[in-house]
PLY file of the C-alpha trace (Angstrom):
ply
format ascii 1.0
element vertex 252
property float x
property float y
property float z
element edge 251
property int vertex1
property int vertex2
end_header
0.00 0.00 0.00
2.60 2.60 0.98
4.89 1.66 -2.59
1.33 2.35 -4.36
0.62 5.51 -2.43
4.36 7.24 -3.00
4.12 6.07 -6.81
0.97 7.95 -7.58
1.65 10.66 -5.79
4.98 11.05 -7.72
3.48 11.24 -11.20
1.24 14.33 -10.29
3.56 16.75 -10.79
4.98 15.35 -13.94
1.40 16.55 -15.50
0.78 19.55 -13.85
1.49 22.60 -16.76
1.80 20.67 -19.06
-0.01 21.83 -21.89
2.39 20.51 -24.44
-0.18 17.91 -26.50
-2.21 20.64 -29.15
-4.30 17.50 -30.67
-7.47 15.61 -29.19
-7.56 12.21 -29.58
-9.50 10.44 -31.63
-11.93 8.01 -31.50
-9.75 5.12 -31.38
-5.97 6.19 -31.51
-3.76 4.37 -29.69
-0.20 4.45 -28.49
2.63 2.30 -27.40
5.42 2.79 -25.09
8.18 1.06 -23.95
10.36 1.70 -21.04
13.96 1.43 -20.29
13.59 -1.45 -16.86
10.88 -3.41 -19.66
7.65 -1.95 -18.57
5.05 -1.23 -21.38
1.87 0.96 -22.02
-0.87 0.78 -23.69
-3.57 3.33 -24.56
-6.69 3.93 -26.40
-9.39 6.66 -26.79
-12.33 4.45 -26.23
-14.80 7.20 -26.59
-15.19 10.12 -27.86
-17.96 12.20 -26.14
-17.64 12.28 -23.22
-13.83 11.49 -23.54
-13.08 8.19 -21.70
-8.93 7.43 -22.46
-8.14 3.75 -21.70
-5.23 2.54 -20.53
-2.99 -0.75 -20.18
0.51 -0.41 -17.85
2.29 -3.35 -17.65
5.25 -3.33 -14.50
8.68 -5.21 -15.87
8.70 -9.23 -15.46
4.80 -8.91 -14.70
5.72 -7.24 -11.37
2.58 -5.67 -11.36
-0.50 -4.04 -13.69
-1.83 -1.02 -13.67
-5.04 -0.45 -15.41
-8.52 1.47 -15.95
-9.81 4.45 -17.95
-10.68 8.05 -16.90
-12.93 11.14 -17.85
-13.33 14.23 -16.65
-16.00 17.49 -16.49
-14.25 21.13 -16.90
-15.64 23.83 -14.71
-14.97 27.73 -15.53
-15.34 30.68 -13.05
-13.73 34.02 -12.97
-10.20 33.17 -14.51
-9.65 29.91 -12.80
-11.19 25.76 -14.16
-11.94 23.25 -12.02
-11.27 20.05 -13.18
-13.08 16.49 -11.74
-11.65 13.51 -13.11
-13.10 10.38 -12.58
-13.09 6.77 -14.16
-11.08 3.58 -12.84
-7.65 2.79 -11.75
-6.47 -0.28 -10.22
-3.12 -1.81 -9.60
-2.75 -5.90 -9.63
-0.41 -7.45 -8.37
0.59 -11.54 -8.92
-0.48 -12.73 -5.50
-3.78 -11.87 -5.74
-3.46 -8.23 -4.35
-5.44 -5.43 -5.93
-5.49 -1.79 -4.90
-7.91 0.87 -6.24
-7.30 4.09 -6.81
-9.00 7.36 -6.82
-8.69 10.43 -7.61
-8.39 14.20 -6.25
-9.50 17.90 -7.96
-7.83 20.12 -9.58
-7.87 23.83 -9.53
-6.24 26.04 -12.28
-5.65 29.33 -11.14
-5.19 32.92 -13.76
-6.13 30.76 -17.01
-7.18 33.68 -18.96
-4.13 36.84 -17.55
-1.43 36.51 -14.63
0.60 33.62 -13.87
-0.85 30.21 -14.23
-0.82 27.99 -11.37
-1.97 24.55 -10.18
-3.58 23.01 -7.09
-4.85 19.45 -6.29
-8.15 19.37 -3.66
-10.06 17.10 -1.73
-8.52 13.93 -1.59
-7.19 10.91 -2.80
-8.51 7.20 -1.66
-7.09 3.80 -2.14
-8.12 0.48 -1.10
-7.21 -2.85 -0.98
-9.90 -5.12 0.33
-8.50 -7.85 0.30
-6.13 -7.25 3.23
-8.19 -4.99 4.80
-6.57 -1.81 4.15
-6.86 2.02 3.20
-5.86 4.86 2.42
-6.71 8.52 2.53
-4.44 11.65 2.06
-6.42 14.77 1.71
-4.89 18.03 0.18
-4.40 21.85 1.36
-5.46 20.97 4.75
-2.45 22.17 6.85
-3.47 25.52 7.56
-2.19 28.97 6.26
1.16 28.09 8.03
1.87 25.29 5.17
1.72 25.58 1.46
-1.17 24.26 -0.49
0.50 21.43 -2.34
0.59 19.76 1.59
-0.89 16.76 2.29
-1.78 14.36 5.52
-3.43 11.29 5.74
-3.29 7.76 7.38
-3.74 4.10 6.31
-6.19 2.19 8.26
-6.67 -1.49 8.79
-10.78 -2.09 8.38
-12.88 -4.53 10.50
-14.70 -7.05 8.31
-17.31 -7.52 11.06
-17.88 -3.44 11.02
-15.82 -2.46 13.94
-13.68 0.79 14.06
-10.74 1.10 11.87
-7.80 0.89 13.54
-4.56 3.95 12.30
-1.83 1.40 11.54
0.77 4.18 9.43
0.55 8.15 8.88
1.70 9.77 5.74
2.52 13.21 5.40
4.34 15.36 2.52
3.91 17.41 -0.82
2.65 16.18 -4.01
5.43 18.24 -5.90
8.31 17.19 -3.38
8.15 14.40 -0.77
6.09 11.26 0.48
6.43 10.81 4.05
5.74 7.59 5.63
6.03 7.37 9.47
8.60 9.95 9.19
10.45 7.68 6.74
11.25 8.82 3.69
9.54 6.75 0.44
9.84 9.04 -2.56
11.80 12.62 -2.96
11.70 14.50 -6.04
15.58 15.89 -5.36
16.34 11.86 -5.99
14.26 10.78 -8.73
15.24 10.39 -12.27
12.97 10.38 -15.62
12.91 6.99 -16.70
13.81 6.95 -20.70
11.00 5.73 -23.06
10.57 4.73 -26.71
8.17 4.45 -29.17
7.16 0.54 -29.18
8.52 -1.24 -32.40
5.96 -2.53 -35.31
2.91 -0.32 -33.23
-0.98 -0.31 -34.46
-1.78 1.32 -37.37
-3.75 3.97 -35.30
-0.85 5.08 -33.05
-1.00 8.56 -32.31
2.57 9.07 -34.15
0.75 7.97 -37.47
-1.83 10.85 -37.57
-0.84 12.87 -40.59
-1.97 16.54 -39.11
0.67 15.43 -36.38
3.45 14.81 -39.24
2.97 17.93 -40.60
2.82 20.00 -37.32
6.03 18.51 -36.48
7.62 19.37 -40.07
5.97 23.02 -39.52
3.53 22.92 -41.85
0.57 24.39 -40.41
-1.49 25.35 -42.51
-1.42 21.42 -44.45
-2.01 20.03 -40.33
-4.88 22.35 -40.20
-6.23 20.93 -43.02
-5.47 17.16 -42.12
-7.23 18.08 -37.85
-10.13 18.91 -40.15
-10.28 16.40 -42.00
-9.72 13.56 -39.23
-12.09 15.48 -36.92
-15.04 15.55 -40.12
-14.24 11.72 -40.17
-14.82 11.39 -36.40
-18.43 12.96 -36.63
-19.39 11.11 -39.31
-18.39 7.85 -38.00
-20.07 8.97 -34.76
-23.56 9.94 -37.28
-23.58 6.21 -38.14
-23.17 4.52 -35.17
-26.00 6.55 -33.82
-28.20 5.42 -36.57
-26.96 2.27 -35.96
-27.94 1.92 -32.74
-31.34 3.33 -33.40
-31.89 0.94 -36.17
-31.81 3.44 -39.09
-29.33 2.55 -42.03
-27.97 5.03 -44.74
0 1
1 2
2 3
3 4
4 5
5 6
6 7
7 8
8 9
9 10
10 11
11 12
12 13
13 14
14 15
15 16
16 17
17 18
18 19
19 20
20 21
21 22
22 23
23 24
24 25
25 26
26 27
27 28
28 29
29 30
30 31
31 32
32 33
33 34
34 35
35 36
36 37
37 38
38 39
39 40
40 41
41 42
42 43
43 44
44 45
45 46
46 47
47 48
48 49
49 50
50 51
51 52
52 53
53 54
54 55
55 56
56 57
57 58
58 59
59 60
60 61
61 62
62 63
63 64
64 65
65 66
66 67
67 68
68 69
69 70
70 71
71 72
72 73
73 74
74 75
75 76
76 77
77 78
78 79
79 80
80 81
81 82
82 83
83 84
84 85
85 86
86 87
87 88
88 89
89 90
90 91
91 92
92 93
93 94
94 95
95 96
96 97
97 98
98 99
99 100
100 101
101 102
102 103
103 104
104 105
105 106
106 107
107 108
108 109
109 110
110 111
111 112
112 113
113 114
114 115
115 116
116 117
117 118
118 119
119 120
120 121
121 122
122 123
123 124
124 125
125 126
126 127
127 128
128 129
129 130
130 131
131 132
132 133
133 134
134 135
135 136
136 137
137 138
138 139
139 140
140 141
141 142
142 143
143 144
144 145
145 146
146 147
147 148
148 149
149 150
150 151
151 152
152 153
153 154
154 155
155 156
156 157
157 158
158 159
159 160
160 161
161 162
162 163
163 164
164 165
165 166
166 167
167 168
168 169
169 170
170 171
171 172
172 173
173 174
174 175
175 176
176 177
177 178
178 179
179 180
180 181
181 182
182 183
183 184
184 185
185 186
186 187
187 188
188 189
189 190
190 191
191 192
192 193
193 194
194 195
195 196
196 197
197 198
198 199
199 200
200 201
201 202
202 203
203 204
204 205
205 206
206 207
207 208
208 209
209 210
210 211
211 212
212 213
213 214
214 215
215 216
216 217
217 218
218 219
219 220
220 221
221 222
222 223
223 224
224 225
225 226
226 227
227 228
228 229
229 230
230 231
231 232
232 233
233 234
234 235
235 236
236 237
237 238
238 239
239 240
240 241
241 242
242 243
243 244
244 245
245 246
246 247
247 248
248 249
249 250
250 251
């Protein structure tokens, strides 16, 4: 639970800013990664509207799985979004043990003038029933005398027969520096390094390197990837026209 716990906490700040990615996916694409210690990824745009991304990730030598699919609503006030992402995430592992995973809010400050910034809210759950444990960390709760990116929380052991659950660890830290365990350090940003990655050899034929408005961005030529977004995106509508009279037993 507590190796689960630092992990996920350690990839939230590898996707906070980053705006990098100009194109939607469509219904469909896929892509394929490999990693340098053998783990592998898998993902796919299973739907379109709302947008559901699913994905496959594969530990090295089958250590462990890490699977599900997630959407998410967009909220707008007075130059800030509130995001709510939602979906499924679980992690397998080869004796049996499954955790689930949930997932916290996030708050984009100055989207429209001043300096952009980021904040995660509420909290973040896991669970793994089988052993009778969970977990809870919960997000800009330390006061005004610590930053916003602090979290606290505690993993409980559960009573099958509905007693009280019992504190067995506390966890402390910041989701852009530092899991805390106990007081014992399981993850530090200072001492991590980016894991190198690859595009996977022979991938699908709808990988997302294959879409031809993305070729042409990447060669600078914007007005020709303009033209090939509209194109793929008139595809996706129509494709989305028939399966709707599909399903309502009407064919062209």
């Amino acid at each position: 639970m507590k190796n689960v716990v630092a992990a996920m906490v350690s990839v939230m700040v590898l996707t906070s800013g980053n705006f990098l990615k100009p194109l939607n996916p469509i219904l469909g694409e896929t892509l394929q990664v490999d990693y340098e210690d053998g783990s592998r990824l898998f993902m796919e745009q299973t739907c379109h509207h709302p947008p559901v991304s699913s994905f496959s990730f594969r530990g090295a030598e089958s250590r462990y799985h890490y699977y599900g699919y997630t959407t998410f609503d967009i909220g707008f006030g007075y130059n800030k979004m509130n995001i709510r992402t939602s979906g499924l995430r679980i992690v397998d592992f080869p004796d049996g043990g499954r955790v689930t995973v949930g997932f916290p809010h996030d708050r984009w400050g100055n989207v429209f003038w001043g300096e952009m910034h980021h904040e995660c809210l509420g909290s973040l759950d896991f669970e793994d029933e089988a052993h009778g444990l969970r977990c809870t960390i919960r997000f800009g709760e330390g006061g005004r005398s610590m930053p916003s990116d602090y979290f606290e929380g505690t993993i409980e052991r559960t009573d099958a027969a509905g007693g009280e659950p019992v504190v067995v660890s506390t966890v402390t830290g910041s989701w852009v520096g530092f899991v805390d365990f106990d007081k014992e350090r399981y993850w530090d940003v200072r001492s991590s390094t980016a894991m190198r990655m690859w595009a996977a050899p022979a991938p699908l034929l709808s990988d997302s390197r294959a879409r031809p408005d993305r070729g042409a961005l990447a060669a600078g030529e914007y007005k020709a990837a303009q033209a090939a977004k509209t194109l793929l995106e008139e595809d996706q509508r129509r494709d989305r026209r028939l399966r709707q009279d599909a399903s309502r037993g009407r064919v062209a």
